[in-house]
C-alpha positions as CSV (number, residue, x, y, z in Angstrom):
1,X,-45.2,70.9,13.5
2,X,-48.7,70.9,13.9
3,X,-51.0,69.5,16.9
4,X,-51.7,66.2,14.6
5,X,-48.0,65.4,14.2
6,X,-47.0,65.8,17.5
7,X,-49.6,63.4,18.5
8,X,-48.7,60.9,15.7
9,X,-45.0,61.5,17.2
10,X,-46.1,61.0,20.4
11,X,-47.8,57.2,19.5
12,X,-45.4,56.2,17.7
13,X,-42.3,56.4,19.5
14,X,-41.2,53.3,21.0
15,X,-40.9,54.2,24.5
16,X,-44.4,55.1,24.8
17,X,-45.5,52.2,23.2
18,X,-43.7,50.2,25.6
19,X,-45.2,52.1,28.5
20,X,-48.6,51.6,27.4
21,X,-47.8,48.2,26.9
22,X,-47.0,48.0,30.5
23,X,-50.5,49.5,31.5
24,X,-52.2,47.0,29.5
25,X,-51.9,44.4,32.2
26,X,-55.4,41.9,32.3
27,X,-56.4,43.5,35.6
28,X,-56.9,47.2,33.9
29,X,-58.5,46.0,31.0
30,X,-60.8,43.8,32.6
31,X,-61.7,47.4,34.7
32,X,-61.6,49.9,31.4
33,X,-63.8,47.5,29.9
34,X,-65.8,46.8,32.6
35,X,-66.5,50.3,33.4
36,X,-67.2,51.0,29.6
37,X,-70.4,48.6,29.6
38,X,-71.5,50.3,32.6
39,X,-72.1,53.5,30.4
40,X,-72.4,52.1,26.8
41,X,-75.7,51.1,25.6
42,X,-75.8,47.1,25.5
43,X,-76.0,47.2,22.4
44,X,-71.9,47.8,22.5
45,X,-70.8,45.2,24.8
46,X,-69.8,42.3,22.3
47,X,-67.6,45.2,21.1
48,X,-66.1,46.5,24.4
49,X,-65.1,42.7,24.9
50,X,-64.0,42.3,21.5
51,X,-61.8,45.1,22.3
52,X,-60.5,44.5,25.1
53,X,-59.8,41.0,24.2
54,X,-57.1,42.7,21.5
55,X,-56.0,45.5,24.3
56,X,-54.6,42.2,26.5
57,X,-53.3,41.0,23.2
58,X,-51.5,44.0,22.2
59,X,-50.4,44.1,25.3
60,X,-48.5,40.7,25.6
61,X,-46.6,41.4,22.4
């Protein structure tokens, strides 16, 4: 099993997911995000929000 599969294994399997899930709380995505505009060009931030915005709803699923 290559380095790509066991990454695809790793993402995939339900008890990860549900531990990222837990991480995804609106406090640590507000500061992820945050801290992503602060070195992104501004340019990016609609994007960083728009991302974010679908981190908290993943997250709530």
């Amino acid at each position: 099993m290559g380095l790509f599969d066991k990454a695809k294994e790793f993402v995939t399997d339900p008890d990860n997911v549900e531990k990222a899930k837990g991480q995804l709380t609106d406090e640590n995505v507000d500061a992820a995000t945050d801290k992503l505009k602060e070195i992104a060009p501004d340019q990016a931030d609609g994007a960083i929000d728009s991302l974010g915005e679908k981190a908290k709803d993943f997250g709530q699923s």
